[in-house]
Structures are given as structure tokens and as C-alpha cells.
Backbone bond lengths (Angstrom), bond angles and torsions (degrees), N, CA, C in turn:
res aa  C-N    CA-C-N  psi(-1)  N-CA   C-N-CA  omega(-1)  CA-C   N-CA-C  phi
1 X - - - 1.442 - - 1.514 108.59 -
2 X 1.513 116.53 122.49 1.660 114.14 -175.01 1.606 83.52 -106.00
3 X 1.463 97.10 158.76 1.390 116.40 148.81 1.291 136.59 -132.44
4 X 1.852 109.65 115.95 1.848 106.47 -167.11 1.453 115.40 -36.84
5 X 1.184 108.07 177.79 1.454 121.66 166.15 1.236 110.32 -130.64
6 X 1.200 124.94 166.80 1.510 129.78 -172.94 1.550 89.93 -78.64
7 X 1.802 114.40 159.54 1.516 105.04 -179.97 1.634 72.82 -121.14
8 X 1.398 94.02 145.43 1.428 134.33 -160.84 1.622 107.37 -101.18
9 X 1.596 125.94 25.45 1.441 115.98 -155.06 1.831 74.14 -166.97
10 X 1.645 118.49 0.43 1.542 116.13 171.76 1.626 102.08 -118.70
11 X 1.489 95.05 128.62 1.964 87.46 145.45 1.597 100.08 -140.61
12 X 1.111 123.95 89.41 1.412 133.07 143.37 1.356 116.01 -80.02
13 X 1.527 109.30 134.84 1.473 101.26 172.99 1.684 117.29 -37.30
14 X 1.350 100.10 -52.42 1.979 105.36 -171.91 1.479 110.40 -68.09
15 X 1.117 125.71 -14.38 1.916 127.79 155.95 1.602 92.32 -69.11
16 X 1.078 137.91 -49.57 1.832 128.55 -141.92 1.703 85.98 -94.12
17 X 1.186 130.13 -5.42 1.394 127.75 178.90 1.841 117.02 -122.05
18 X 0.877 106.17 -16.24 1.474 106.00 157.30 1.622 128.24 -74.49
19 X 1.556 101.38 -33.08 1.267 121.53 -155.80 1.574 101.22 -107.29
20 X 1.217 120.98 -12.65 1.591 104.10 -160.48 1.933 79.21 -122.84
21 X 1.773 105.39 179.90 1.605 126.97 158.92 0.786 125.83 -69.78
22 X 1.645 111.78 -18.65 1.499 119.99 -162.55 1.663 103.75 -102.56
23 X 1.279 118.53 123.74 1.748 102.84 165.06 1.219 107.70 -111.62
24 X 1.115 96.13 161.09 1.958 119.89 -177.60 1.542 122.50 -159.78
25 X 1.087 118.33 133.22 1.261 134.81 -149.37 1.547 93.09 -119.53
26 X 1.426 125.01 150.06 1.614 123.90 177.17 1.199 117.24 -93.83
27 X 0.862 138.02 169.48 1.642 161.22 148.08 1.503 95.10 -4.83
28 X 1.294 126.59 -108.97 1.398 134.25 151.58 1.474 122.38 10.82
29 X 1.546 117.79 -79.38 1.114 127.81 -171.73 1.061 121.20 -52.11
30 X 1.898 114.58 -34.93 1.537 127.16 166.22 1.678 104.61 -63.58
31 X 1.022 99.61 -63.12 2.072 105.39 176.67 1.719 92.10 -21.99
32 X 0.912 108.22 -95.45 1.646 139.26 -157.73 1.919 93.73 -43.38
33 X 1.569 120.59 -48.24 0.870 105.50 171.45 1.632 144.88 -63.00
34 X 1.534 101.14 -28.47 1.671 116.09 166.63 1.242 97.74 -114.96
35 X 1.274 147.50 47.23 1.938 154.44 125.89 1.601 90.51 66.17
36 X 1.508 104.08 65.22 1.209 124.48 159.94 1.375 137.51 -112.51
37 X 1.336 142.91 143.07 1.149 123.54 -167.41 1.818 99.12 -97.96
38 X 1.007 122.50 146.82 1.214 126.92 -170.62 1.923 103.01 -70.44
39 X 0.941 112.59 -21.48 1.657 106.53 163.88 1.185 112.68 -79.51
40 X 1.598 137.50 -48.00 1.169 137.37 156.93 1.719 104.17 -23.88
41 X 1.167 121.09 -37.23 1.336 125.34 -169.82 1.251 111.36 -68.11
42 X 1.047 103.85 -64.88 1.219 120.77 -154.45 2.264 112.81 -90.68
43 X 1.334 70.35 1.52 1.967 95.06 172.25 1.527 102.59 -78.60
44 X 1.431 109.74 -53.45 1.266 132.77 -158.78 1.777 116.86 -103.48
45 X 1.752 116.44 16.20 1.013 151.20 -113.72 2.395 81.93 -94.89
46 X 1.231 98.79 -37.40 1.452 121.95 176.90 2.108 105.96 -57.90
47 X 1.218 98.70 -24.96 1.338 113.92 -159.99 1.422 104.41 -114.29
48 X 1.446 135.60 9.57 1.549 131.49 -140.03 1.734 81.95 -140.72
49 X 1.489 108.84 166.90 1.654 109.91 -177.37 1.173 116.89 -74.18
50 X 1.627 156.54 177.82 1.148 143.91 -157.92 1.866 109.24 -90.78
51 X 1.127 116.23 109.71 1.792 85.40 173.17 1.268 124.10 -100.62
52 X 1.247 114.83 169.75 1.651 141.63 -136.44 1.866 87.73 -106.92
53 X 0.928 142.05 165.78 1.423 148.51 135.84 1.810 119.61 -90.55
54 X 1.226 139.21 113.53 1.498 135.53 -164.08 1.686 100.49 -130.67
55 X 1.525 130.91 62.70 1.229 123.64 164.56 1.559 96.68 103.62
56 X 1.276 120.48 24.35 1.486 141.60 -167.76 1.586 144.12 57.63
57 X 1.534 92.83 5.06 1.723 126.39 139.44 1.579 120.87 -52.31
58 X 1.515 119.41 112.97 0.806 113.83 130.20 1.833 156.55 -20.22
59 X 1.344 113.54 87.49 1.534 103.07 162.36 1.335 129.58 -168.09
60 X 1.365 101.19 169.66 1.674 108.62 -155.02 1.620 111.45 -77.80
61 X 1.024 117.40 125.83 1.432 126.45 -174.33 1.693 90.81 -66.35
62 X 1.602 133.31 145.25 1.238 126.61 179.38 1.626 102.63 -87.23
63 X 1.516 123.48 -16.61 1.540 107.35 177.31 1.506 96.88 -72.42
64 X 1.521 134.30 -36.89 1.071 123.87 -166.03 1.668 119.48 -80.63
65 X 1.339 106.47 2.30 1.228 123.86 -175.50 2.008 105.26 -74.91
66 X 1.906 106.07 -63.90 1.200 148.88 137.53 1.719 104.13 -6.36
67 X 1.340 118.28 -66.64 1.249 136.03 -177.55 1.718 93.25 -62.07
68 X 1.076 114.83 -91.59 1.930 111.63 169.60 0.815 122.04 -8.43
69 X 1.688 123.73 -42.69 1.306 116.50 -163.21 1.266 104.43 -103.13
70 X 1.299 133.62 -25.26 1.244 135.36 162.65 1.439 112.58 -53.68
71 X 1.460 150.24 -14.75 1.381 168.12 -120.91 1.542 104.57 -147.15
72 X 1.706 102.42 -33.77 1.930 98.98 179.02 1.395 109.49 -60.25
73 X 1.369 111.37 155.28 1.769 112.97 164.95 1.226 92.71 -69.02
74 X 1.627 103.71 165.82 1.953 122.48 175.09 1.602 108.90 -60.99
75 X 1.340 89.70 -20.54 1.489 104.15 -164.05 1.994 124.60 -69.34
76 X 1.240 70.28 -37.93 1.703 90.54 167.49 1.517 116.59 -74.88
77 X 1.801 108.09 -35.73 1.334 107.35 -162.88 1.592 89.29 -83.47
78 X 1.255 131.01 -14.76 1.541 112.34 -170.64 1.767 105.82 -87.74
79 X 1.448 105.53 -16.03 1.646 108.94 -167.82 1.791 108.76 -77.95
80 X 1.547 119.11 9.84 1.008 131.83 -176.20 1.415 124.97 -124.43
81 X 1.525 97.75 13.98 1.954 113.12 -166.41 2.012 79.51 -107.95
């Protein structure tokens, strides 16, 4: 049984999330995931999950994502079924 190592000559978000405990998802990826426009986001930026700084990128920690969504009214979560 080998185990990778982080390569030390990458920082793509998808290296810093394969490789580490921590996941995080970008700006974007959250947009695109709840059919948001990333200005919508960032309008409402008071209202959005906390972000992290990673090499001076923006991104969303996924517990804090989790945390957000636990925080929506029911109301929102049913307007999407």
C-alpha cells in the first residue's frame, strides 16, 4: 500500500483538496453549485458561508458551506424541490 504525497511544485485548488483534510470548494464552484451568479454572491456576501484565504484565493471551507445551509429558512430549501 503506497501513499501519495502532496506535489510541492502544485497549488491547484484540486491538488489542495485531494491531498489535504481540509476541503474547499471556490467562489465559482459554489455559484454554479446553488445556480448562482457569483455577483449575486458576492452582493449578498454578509449572507454567503465564511471564506478561508489559501495562497490569496478565495474559498469556501465545505463545513462552512454545511453550516449555511443549516442557517437557510425551510422556505428556501423547499423552493428548490
Amino acid at each position: 500500500m503506497s501513499t501519495q504525497q502532496p506535489d510541492s511544485n502544485s497549488d491547484s485548488p484540486q491538488d489542495f483538496k485531494s491531498n489535504s483534510s481540509v476541503y474547499v470548494i471556490t467562489i465559482p464552484e459554489f455559484c454554479r453549485k446553488y445556480n448562482i451568479s457569483t455577483s449575486t454572491f458576492y452582493r449578498n456576501i454578509e449572507k454567503m458561508p465564511k471564506m478561508v484565504y489559501i495562497a490569496k484565493h478565495p474559498r469556501i471551507l465545505l463545513s462552512a458551506e454545511h453550516e449555511w445551509l443549516d442557517r437557510l429558512p425551510m422556505t428556501m430549501m423547499n423552493k428548490s424541490s
